[in-house]
C-alpha positions in Angstrom: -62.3 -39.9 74.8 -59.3 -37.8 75.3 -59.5 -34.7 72.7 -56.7 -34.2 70.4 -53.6 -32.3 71.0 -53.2 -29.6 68.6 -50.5 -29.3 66.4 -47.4 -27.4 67.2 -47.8 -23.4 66.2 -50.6 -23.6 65.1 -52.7 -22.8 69.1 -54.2 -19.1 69.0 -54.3 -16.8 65.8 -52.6 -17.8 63.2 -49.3 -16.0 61.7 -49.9 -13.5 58.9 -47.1 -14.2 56.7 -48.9 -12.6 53.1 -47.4 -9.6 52.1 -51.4 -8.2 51.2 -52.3 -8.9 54.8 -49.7 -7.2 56.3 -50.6 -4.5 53.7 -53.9 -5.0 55.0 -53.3 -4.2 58.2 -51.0 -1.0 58.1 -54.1 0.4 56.0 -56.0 0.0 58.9 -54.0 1.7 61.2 -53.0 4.5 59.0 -57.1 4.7 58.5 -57.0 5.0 62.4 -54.7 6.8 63.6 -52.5 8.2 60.5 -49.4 7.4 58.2 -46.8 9.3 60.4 -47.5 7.1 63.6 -47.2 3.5 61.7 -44.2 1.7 62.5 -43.2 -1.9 62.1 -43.8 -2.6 65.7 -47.3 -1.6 65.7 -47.6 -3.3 62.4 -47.0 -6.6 64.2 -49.4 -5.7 67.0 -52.2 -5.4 64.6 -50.9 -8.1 62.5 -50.9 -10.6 65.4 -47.4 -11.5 63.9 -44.0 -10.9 65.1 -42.1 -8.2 63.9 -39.4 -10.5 62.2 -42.1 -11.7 59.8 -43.0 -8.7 58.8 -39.7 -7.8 57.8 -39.8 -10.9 55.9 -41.7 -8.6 53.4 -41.0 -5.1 54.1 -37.4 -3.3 55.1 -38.4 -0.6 56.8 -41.5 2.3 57.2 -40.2 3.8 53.6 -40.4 0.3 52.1 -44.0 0.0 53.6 -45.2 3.2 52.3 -44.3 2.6 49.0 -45.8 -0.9 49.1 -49.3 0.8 50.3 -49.0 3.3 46.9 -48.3 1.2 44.5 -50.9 -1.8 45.6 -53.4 0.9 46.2 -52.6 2.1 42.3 -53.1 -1.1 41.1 -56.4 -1.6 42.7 -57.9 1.5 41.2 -59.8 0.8 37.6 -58.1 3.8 35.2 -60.9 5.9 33.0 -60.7 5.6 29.7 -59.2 8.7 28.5 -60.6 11.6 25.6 -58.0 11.6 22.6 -58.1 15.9 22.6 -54.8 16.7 24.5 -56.4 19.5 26.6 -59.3 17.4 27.6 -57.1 14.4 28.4 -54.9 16.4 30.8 -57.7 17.8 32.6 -59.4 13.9 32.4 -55.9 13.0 33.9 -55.8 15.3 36.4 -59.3 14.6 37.9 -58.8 10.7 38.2 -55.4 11.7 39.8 -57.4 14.1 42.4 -60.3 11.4 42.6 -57.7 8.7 44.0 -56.0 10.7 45.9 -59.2 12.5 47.7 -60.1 8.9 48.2 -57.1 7.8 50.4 -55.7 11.7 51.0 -52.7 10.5 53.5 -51.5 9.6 50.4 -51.4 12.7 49.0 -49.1 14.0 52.2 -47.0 11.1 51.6 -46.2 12.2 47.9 -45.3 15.5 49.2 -42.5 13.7 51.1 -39.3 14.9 49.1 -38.3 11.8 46.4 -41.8 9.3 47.1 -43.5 9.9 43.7 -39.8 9.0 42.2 -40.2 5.9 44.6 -43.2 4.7 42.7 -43.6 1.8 40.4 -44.4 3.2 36.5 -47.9 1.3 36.6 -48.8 3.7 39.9 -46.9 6.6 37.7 -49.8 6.3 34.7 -51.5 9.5 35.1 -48.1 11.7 35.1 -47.2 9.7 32.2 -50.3 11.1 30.6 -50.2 14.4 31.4 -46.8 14.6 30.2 -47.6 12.6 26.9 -50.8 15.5 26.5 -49.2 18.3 27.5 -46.4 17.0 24.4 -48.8 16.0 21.9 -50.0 20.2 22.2 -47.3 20.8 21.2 -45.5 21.7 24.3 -41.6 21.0 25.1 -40.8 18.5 27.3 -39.4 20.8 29.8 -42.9 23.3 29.4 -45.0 19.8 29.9 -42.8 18.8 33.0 -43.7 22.4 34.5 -47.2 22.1 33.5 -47.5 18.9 34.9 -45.8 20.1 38.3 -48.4 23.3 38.1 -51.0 20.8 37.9 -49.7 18.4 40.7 -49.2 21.6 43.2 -52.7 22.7 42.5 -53.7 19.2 42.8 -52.2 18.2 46.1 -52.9 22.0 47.9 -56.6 21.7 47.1 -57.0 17.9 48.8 -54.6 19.1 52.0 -56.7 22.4 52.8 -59.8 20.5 52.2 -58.7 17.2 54.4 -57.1 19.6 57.0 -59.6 21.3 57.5 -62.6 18.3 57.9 -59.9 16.8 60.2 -59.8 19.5 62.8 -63.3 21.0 62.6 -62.4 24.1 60.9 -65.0 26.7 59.8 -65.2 25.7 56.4 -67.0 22.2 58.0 -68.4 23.5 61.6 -70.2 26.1 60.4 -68.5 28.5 62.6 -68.5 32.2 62.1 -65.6 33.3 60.1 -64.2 36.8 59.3 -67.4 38.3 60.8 -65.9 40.5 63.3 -63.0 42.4 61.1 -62.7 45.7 60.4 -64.1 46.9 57.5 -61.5 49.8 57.1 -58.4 47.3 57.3 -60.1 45.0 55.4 -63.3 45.9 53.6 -63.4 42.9 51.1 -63.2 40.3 53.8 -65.7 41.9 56.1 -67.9 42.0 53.3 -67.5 38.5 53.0 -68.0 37.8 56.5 -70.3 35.0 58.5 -70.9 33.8 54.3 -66.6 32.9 54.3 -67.3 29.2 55.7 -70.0 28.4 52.9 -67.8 30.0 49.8 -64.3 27.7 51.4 -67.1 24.9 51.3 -67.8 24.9 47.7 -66.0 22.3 45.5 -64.4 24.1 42.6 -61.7 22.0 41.8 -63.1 20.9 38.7 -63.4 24.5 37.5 -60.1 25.7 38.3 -58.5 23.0 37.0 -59.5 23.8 33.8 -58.9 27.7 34.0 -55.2 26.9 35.0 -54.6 24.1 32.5 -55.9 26.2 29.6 -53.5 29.2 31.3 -50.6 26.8 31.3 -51.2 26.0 27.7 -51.5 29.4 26.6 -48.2 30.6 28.8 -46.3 27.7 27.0 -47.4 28.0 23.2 -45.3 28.4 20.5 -44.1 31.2 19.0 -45.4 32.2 15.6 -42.8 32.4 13.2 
């Protein structure tokens, strides 16, 4: 019995034509090999898709990388947040560090000149409430803007150092002497330190100086008494 002839287009893998799976895919290869190498024509590659469909769905790298950021946003569950102003910017801080630390191309993708402005307002929700704290202290508008872009610099510098520096073995993650051969007389505090540098850089403290800088912030910007 002669075996049936399968239907037009539909021999080999079949088309990706979902905007999630091509999503799906560029996550992978940014997973692999890194945000600043994905383009549309390796998107297709890995897609198994031409790179006309894809543009079905996305106009260009930009496009894409927004895409990524806001679908990643609205997968991640939000904490609830505490109602004291103070506590709910440093509550809003951590979850923003916590997603980010999660996914930390991300984070070098924000730093990109005009991306977070890019972003759709549900990705946008823990500025929003950093801002809305920072206000309901009793700060301006303009000092809850600065403390929020204090926060953010903090935020961003502390996942960078710490992803740089897992990525490329550094000796904060090898173990690797560091600092153990200066001069004490040029530098006596940092040969004190010595072989124990890599073990100190290892610590987490984020949590810690989060909470010394916001409460420095909101003491810089209170109001004058009158």
């Amino acid at each position: 019995m002669p075996r049936p002839t399968p239907p037009h287009g539909r021999t080999g893998r079949p088309p990706v034509t979902s905007r999630t799976e091509i999503l799906t895919a560029a996550r992978r290869l940014i997973d692999r090999d890194g945000w600043e190498r994905l383009t549309i024509r390796g998107l297709a590659a890995e897609a198994g898709i031409g790179a006309t469909t894809v543009y079905r769905h996305i106009q260009d790298k930009e496009d894409l990388l927004v895409l990524l950021l806001n679908h990643y946003a609205d997968q991640t569950a939000r904490p609830e947040l505490p109602d004291d102003p103070r506590d709910r910017i440093v509550a809003a801080a951590t979850a923003m560090h916590d997603l980010l630390a999660s996914w930390p191309w991300a984070a070098e993708v924000l730093t990109v000149d005009g991306f977070v402005g890019l972003l759709d307002e549900s990705a946008l929700w823990t500025v929003e409430s950093i801002l809305a704290a920072a206000e309901a202290h009793g700060r301006t508008p303009d000092q809850a803007a600065y403390l929020f872009r204090s926060v953010w610099y903090y935020t961003v510098g502390e996942i960078l150092v710490r992803t740089h520096s897992q990525r490329r073995g550094g000796p904060a993650t090898t173990g690797r002497p560091a600092f153990d051969d200066l001069d004490p007389e040029q530098v006596p505090r940092l040969a004190a330190i010595g072989e124990r540098w890599p073990e100190l850089a290892a610590r987490d403290t984020y949590r810690e100086g989060l909470r010394a800088l916001v409460d420095g912030l909101l003491a810089q910007t209170a109001p004058s008494e009158t």
